[in-house]
N, C-alpha and C positions, 0 to 999 in steps of 0.2 A: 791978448792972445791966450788962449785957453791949452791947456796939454790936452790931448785926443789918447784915451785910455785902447789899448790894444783888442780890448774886443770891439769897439766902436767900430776902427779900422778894419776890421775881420768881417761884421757883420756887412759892413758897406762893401767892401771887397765882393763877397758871397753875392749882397742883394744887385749887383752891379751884373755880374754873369748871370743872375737869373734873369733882369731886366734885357738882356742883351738877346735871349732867350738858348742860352748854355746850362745846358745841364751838368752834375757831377759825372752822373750816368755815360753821358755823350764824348767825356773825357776820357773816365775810363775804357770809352769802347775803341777807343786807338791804341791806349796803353796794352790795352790786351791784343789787340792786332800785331804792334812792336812786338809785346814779348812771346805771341803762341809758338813761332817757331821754336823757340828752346826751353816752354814749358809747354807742353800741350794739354795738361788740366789744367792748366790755369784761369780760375774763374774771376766775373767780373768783379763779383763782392771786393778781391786781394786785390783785384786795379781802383776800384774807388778808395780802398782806405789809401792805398798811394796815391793816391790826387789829394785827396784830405791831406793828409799829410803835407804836403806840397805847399798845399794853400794854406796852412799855418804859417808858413814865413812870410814875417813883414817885408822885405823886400818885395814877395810875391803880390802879397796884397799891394804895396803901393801902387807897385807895376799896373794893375790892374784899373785899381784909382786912376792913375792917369791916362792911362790909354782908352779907359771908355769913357773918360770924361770928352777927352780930343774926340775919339768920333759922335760925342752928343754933341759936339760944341760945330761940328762941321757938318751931322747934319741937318743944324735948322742954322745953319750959314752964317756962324758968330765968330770964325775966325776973319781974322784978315787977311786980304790977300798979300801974297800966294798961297801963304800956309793954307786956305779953304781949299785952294784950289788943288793942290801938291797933295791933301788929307781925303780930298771929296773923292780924286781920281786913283788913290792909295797910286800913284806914281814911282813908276819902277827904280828908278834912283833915289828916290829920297830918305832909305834908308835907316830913319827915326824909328819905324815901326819895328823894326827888327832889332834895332840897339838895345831898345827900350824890355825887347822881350826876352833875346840874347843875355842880358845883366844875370837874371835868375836862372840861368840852366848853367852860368860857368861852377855853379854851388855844386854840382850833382858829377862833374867830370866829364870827360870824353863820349862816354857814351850819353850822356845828354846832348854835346854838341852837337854829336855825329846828327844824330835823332830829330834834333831842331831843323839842321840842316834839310832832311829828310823831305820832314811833313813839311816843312816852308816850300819846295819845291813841289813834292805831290797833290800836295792839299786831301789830307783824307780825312774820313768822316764828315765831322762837324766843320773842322778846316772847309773843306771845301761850299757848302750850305752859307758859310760864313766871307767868302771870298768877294769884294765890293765889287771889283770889273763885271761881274755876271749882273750886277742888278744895273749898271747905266747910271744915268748922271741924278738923277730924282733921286735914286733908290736906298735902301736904307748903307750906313758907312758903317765898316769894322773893317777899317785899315787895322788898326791898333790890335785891335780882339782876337783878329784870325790870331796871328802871330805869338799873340799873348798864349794862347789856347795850345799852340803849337808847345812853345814855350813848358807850358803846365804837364801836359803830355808827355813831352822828353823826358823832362826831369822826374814823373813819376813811373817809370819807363827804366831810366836807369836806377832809379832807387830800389826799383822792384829787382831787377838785375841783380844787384849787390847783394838785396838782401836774400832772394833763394840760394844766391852760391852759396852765405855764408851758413843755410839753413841745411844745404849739401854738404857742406865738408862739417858741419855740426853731427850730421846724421851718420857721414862716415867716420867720423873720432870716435863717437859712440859704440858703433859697429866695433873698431877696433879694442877698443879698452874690454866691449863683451866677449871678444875670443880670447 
């Protein structure tokens, strides 16, 4: 068994959502949806380096790892049943797909929760483009992905959150030590 050096895991991570056909782009155009109400300059450039960000952590990469492996593997039909069947239909109980993406937003706090919780129910942007039930039983799988996606989003989402406060009350110390 060989150790798997961290960029390995990073580039697979990365080449896995582009295979999926996910962009950075497409991530941060939620992140910036999440945060426009309470920044309204907020450009996309500041939502992707927070997805980047995001996607540096190995938690996040595995997550990824495995959850597009599971929908490669169910959709040219190499799981067993039921799992094919429970993964093919992303099956509203079954609940794996959410565990799985849920792991890496408890890093980011509450407002990642909240936020996961969100997009899991809305499905916007990409989420939604990405959502299995709309393509039918043939159609391509990303039980895993959506969620995952969801997942990436939050957390750069609430990361972005954090860090303009802390960029506002830097701005406002500032402010005060200059009078």
């Amino acid at each position: 068994m060989r150790r798997v050096h961290s960029k390995e895991v990073k580039m697979a991570a990365l080449d896995r959502l582009q295979q999926r056909g996910i962009t950075i782009e497409a991530i941060a155009e939620i992140v910036r949806e999440m945060q426009l109400p309470y920044k309204p300059d907020l450009t996309l450039e500041i939502c992707m380096e927070s997805v980047l960000a995001v996607l540096q952590k190995r938690e996040v990469q595995h997550a990824i790892l495995v959850g597009a492996e599971l929908d490669r593997l169910a959709e040219e039909n190499l799981l067993s049943e039921p799992l094919l069947s429970l993964v093919r239909s992303d099956e509203g109980l079954f609940g794996c797909d959410e565990t799985l993406a849920l792991g890496s937003v408890f890093g980011y706090g509450s407002i990642a929760v909240t936020t996961f919780g969100h997009l899991d129910k809305h499905k916007i942007g990409i989420i939604r483009q990405l959502d299995t039930k709309k393509y039918g039983p043939d159609g391509p799988v990303h039980t895993f992905m959506d969620d995952l996606v969801a997942s990436i989003a939050a957390s750069a989402a609430s990361r972005l959150a954090h860090r303009l406060r802390d960029e506002e009350e830097a701005a406002e110390e500032h402010r005060r030590a200059a009078n």
